[in-house]
C-alpha positions as CSV (number, residue, x, y, z in Angstrom):
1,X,47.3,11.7,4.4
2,X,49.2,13.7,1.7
3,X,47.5,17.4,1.0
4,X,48.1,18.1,-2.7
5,X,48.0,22.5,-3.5
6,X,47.9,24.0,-6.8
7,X,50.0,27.2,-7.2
8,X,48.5,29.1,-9.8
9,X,51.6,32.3,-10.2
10,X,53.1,33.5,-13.5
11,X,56.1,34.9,-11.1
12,X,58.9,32.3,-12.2
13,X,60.7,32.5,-8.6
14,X,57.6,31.8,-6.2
15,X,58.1,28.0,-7.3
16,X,61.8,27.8,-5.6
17,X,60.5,30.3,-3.2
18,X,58.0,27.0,-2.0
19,X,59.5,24.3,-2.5
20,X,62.5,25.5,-0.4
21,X,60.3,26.9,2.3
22,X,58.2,23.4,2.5
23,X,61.2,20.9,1.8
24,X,60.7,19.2,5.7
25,X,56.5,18.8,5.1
26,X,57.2,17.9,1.3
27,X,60.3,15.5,2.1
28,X,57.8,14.0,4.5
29,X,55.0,13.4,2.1
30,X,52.7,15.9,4.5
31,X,52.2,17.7,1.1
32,X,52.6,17.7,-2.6
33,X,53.0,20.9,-4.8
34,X,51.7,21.4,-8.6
35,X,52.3,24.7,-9.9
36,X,50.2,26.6,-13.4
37,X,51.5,29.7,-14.5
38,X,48.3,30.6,-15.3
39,X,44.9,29.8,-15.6
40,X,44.5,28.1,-18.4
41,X,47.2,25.9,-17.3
42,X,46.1,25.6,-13.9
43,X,42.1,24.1,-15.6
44,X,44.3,21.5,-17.1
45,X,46.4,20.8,-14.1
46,X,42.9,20.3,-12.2
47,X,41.7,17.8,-15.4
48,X,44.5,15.2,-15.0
49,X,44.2,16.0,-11.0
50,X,41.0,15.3,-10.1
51,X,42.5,14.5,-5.7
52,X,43.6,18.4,-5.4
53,X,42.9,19.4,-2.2
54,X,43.3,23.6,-2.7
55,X,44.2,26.0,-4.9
56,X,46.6,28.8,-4.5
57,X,46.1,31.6,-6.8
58,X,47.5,35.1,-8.0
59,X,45.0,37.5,-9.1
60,X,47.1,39.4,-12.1
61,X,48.0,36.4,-14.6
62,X,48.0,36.9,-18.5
63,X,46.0,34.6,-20.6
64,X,42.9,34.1,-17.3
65,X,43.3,35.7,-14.2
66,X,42.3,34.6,-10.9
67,X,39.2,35.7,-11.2
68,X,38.0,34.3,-14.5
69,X,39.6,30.8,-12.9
70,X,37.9,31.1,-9.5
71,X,34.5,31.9,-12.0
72,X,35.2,28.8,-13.9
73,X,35.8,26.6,-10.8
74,X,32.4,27.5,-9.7
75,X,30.5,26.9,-12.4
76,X,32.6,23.3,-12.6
77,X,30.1,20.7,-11.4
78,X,31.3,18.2,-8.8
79,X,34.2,21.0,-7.9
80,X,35.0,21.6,-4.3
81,X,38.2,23.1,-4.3
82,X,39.1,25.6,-1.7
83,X,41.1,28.4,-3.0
84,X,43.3,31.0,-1.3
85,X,44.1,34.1,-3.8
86,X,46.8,36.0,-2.9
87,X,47.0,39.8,-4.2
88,X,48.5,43.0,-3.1
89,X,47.7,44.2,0.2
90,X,45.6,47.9,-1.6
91,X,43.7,45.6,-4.0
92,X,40.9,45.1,-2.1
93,X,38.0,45.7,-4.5
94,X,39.2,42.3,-6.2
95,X,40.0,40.7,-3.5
96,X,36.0,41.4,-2.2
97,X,35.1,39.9,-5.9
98,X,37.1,36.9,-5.4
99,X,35.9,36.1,-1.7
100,X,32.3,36.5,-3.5
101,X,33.3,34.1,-6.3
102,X,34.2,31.0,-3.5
103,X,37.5,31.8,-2.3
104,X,37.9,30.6,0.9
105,X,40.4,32.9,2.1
106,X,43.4,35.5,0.9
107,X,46.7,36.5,1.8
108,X,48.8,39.9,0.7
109,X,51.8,40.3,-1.2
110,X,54.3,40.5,-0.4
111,X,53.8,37.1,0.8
112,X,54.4,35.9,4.5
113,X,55.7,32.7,4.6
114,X,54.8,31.7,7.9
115,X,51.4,33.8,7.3
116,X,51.3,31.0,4.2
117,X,51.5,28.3,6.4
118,X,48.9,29.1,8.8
119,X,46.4,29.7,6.5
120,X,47.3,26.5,4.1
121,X,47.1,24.6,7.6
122,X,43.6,26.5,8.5
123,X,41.8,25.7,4.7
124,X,43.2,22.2,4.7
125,X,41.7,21.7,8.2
126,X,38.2,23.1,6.3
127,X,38.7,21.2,4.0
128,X,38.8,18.2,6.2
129,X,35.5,19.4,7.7
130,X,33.9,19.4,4.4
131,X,35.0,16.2,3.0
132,X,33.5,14.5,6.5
133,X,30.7,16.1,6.5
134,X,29.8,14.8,2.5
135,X,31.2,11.6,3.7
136,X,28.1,11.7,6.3
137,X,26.0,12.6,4.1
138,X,26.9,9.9,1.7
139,X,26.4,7.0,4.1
140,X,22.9,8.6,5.7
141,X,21.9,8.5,2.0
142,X,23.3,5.4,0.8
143,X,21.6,4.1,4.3
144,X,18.6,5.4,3.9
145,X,17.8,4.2,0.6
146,X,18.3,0.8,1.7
147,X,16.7,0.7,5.0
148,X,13.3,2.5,3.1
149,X,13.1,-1.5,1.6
150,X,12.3,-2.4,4.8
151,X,11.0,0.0,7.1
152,X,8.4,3.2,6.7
153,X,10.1,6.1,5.1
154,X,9.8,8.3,8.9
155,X,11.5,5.4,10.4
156,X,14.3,4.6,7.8
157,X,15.1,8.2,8.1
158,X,15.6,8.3,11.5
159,X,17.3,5.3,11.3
160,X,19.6,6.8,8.7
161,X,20.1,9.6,10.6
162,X,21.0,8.0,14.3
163,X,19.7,4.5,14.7
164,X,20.7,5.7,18.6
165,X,18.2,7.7,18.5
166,X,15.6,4.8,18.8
167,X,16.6,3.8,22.4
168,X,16.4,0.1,23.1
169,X,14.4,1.0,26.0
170,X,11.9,2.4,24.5
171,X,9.9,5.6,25.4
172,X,6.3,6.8,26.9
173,X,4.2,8.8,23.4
174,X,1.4,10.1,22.8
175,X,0.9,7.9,20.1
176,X,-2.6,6.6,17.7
177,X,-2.1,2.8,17.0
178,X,-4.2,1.4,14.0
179,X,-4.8,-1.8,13.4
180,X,-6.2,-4.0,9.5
181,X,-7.1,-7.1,9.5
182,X,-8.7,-9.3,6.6
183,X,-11.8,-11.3,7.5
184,X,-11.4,-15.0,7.0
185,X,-8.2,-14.4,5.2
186,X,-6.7,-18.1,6.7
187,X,-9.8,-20.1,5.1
188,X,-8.7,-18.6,2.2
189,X,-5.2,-19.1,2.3
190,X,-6.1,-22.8,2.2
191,X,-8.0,-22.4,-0.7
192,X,-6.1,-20.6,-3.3
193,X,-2.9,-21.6,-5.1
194,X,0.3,-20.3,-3.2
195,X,1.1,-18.2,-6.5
196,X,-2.4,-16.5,-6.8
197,X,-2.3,-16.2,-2.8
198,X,1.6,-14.4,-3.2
199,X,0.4,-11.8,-5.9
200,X,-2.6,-11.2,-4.2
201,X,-1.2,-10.8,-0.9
202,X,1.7,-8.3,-2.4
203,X,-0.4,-6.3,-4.4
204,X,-3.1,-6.0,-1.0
205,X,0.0,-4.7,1.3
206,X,2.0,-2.5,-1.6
207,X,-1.5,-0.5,-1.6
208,X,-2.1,-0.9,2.2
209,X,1.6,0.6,2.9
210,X,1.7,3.5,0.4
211,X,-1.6,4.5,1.6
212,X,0.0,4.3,5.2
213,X,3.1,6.1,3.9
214,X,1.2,8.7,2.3
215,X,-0.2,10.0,5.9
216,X,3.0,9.6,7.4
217,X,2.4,7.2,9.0
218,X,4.9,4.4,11.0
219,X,4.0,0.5,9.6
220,X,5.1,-1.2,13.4
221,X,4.4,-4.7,12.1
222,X,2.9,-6.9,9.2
223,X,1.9,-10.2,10.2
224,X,0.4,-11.7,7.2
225,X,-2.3,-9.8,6.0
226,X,-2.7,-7.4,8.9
227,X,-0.7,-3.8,9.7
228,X,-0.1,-2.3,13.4
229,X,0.4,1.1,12.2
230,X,1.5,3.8,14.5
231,X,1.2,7.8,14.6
232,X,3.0,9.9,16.4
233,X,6.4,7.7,16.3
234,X,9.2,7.7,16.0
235,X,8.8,11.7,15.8
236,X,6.3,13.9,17.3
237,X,3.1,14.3,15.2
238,X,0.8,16.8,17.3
239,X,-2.3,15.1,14.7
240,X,-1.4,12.2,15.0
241,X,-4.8,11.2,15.6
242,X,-6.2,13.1,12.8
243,X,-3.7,11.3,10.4
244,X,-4.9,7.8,11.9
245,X,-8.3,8.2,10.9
246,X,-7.6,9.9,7.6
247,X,-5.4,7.1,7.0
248,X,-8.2,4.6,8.5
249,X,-11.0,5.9,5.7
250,X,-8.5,6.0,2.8
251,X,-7.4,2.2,3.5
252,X,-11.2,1.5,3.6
253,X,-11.9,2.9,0.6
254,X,-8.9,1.1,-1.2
255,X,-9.5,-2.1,0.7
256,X,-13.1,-2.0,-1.1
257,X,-11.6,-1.5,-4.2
258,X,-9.1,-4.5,-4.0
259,X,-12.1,-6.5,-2.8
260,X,-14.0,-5.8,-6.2
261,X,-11.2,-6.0,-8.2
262,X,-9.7,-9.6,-6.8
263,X,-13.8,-10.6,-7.0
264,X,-13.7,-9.9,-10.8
265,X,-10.6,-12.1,-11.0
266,X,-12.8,-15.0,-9.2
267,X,-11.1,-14.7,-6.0
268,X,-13.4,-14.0,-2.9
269,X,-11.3,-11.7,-0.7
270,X,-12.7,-10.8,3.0
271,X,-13.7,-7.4,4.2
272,X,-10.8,-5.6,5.9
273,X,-11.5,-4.5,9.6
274,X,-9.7,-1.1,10.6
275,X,-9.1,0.1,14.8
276,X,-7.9,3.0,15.9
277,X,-7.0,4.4,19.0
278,X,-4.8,7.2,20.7
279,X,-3.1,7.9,23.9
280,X,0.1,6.7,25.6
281,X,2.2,3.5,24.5
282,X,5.9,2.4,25.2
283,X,7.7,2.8,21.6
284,X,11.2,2.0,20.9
285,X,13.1,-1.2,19.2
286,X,12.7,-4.6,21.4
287,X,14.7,-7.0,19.1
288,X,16.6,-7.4,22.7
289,X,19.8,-6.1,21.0
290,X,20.3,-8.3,18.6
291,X,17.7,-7.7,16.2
292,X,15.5,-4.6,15.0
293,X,11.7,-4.8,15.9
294,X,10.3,-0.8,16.0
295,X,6.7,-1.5,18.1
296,X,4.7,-0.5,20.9
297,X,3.2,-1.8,23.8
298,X,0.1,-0.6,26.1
299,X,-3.7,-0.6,27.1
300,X,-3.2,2.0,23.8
301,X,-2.2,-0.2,21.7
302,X,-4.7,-3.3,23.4
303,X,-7.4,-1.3,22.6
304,X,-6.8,-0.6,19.1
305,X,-6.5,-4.5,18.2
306,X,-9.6,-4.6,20.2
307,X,-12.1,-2.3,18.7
308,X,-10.6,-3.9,14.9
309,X,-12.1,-7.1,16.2
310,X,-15.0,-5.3,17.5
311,X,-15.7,-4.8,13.9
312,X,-17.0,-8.4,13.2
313,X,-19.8,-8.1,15.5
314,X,-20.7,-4.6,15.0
315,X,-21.1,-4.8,11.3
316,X,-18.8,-2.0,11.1
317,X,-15.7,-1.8,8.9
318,X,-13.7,0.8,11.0
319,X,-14.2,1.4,14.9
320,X,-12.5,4.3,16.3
321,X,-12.4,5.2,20.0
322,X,-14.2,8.3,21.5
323,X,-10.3,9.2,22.6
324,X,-9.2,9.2,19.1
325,X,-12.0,10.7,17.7
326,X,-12.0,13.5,20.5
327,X,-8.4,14.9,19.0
328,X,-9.7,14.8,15.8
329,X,-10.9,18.5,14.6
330,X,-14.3,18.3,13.4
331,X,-14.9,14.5,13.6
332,X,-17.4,13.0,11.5
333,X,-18.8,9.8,12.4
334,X,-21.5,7.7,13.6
335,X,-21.4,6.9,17.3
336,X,-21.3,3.1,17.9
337,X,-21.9,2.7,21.5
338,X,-20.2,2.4,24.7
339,X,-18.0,-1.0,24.3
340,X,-17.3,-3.4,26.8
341,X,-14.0,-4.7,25.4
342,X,-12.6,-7.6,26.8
343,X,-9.9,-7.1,29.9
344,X,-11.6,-3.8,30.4
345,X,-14.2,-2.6,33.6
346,X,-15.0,0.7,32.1
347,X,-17.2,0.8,29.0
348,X,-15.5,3.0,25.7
349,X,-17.6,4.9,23.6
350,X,-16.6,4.0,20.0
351,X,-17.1,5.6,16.4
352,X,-17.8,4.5,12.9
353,X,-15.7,7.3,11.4
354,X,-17.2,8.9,7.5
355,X,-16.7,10.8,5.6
356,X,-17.8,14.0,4.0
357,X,-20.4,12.8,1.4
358,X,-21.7,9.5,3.6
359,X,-22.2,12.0,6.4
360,X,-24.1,14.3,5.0
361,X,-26.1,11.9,3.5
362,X,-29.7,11.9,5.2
363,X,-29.3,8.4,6.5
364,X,-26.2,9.3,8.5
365,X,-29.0,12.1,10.3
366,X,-32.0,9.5,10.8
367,X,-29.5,7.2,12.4
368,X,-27.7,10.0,14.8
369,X,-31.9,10.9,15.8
370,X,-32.4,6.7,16.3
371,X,-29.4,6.4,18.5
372,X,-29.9,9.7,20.4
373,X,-33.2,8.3,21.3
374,X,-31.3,4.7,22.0
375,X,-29.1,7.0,24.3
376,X,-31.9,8.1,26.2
377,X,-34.1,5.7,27.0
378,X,-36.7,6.1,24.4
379,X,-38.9,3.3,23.3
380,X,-39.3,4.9,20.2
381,X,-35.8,3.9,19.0
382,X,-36.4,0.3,18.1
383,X,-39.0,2.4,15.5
384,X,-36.1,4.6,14.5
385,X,-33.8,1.7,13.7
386,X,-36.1,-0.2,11.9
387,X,-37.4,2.8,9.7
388,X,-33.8,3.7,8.9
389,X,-33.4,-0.2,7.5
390,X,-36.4,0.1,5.5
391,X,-34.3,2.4,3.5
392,X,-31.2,1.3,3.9
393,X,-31.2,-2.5,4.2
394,X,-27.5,-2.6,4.2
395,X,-26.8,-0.6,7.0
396,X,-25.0,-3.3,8.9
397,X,-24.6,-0.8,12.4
398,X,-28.3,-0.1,12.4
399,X,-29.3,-3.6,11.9
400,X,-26.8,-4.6,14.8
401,X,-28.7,-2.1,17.0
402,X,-32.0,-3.0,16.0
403,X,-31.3,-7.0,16.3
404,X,-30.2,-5.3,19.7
405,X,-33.2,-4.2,20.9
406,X,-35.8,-7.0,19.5
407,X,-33.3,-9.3,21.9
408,X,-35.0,-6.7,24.9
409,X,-30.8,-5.3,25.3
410,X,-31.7,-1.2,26.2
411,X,-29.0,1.3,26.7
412,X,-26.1,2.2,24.3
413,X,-23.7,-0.4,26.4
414,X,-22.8,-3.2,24.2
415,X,-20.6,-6.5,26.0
416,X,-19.1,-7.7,23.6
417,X,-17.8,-11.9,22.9
């Protein structure tokens, strides 16, 4: 590749001087020299020049110095010329200015040739560095915008930034896995027109995802209307469980809102069911080396799908493990019970995560005193529960309980279908 230096010098001879010193590297096209006798005439040189590689300046030139130039190429925007100044060997104090300007380097006069050549060789070589490194830049960018189409922003990063990084293999995290689901959403698939179905179901996962995005969050897989969702992956998120249940409420809250606004538009949308629960899972890319699928596997990631279908029976829109809800600073939420999910010997306790203003509702306390006194043994909870759904008839959890109880079950352990 052909370097091509600007020699900025109003000394007449320092043109033969070069050219004669650099006939073998110019007679093999190794470099090309353009010479300004100043710097007025070097600005134009760089206008109809825009592939210079470096500039080679004097300091004391009549019309604009070296300085004034080197100034002027700073304040140039897309400009990334590396200059050398050359200046006599006692005029340091502008020699200081110009290295503060951008200079790159300097050499003395009278000038070393061989000196020359070493330091033209070392800022070309920099030069080199710098161009590779944009390059890099370039392509992470260029790749990251289009792999954000398709993937969470976290993971089209890392992606951008070494897709190596995401061994094929896949790696043991400390991960929370979330899981949505709509109910009924096939029954009414079959009942809708495809196009009412297509903007319904794009507008329901555009909200969905940014919500998802907005936490940080890692969407693992969309199968029709449901999300996987992970936290802590690809990178380390020490809350990852704390962003998971955020994330859980805040995609309850706009499910609820998508419901009422598709229900004004005469289309009956089901309730979306929300799981979520933490500990370890394999992550990494299994598309088996020929295609990309980002996902996680273990009882982690089991028990998530699990407690989303828990949901149906429960009554509950979002069921959250004890183990998620245990990394969670200052948890709020209702207890649900201790869950016999299915493919599991040891009960879970799970939660109905709230927040702020539903727990401090006084509901949220009668129903924390009706299932302590579940949790204990005491008759008097089938009294609790049904006092607490005299005033709140649509408490779907309480209802559950108390249904629970009238059918003689005692205990907080629930079997579920």
């Amino acid at each position: 590749m052909t370097a091509r230096i600007l020699v900025v010098d109003d000394e007449p001879d320092l043109e033969v001087l070069i050219v004669q010193k650099f006939r073998r590297q110019i007679r093999d096209g190794a470099v090309i020299f353009l010479f300004a006798s100043d710097g007025v005439d070097a600005l134009s040189v760089i206008d109809g020049n825009s592939d210079i590689d470096m500039v080679l300046c004097d300091i004391n030139m009549p019309r604009m110095d070296g300085l004034s130039l080197l100034e002027k190429l700073q304040q140039a925007e897309g400009q990334q010329l590396s200059t050398v100044i050359v200046s006599a060997y006692g005029d340091m104090a502008n020699i200081r200015t110009a290295m503060n300007r951008g200079a790159f380097d300097f050499i003395t006069k009278p000038i070393d040739f061989a000196d020359l050549e070493t330091t033209i060789a070392k800022t070309l070589k920099h030069r080199e560095v710098l161009h590779e490194a944009h390059r890099r830049q370039a392509v992470a960018e260029r790749a990251h915008a289009s792999l954000s189409r398709y993937f969470s922003p976290n993971l089209a990063e890392r992606l951008a930034g070494d897709a190596d990084g995401l061994a094929l293999a896949g790696q043991w995290r400390e991960v929370a896995s979330l899981f949505t689901d709509i109910t009924s959403f096939t029954t009414l698939v079959e009942t809708i027109d495809p196009a009412t179905l297509g903007a319904l179901l794009n507008d329901y996962l555009a909200g969905m995802t940014d919500v998802v995005f907005a936490h940080e969050g890692t969407v693992a897989k969309i199968v029709g209307d449901a999300l996987h969702v992970l936290f802590g992956a690809p990178g380390e998120q020490q809350d990852h469980a704390a962003r998971a249940v955020a994330c859980a409420l805040e995609l309850d809250a706009l499910s609820q809102s998508f419901r009422d606004s598709w229900r004004d538009k005469g289309v009956a949308v089901g309730t979306t069911r929300i799981g979520v629960h933490a500990g370890p899972a394999l992550v990494g890319n299994f598309g088996g080396g020929r295609f990309f699928d980002y996902t996680a596997y273990g009882d982690t990631i089991n028990i998530a799908a699990r407690l989303e279908s828990a949901n149906k029976q429960l009554g509950t829109r979002i069921c959250v493990s004890g183990s998620a809800a245990a990394r969670v600073d200052g948890f709020r939420g209702r207890p649900v019970g201790d869950l016999m999910l299915r493919g599991r010997a040891e009960a879970l306790r799970a939660f109905e995560p709230l927040s702020s203003k539903q727990y401090d509702d006084p509901s949220t306390a009668s129903y924390l005193e009706a299932f302590g006194r579940l949790e204990a043994g005491d008759a008097n909870a089938l009294t609790a529960f049904a006092a607490l759904i005299g005033k709140c008839p649509d408490d779907q959890l309480a209802s559950f309980h108390l249904k629970r109880l009238l059918n003689g079950a005692k205990g907080t352990r629930i079997s579920l279908d």
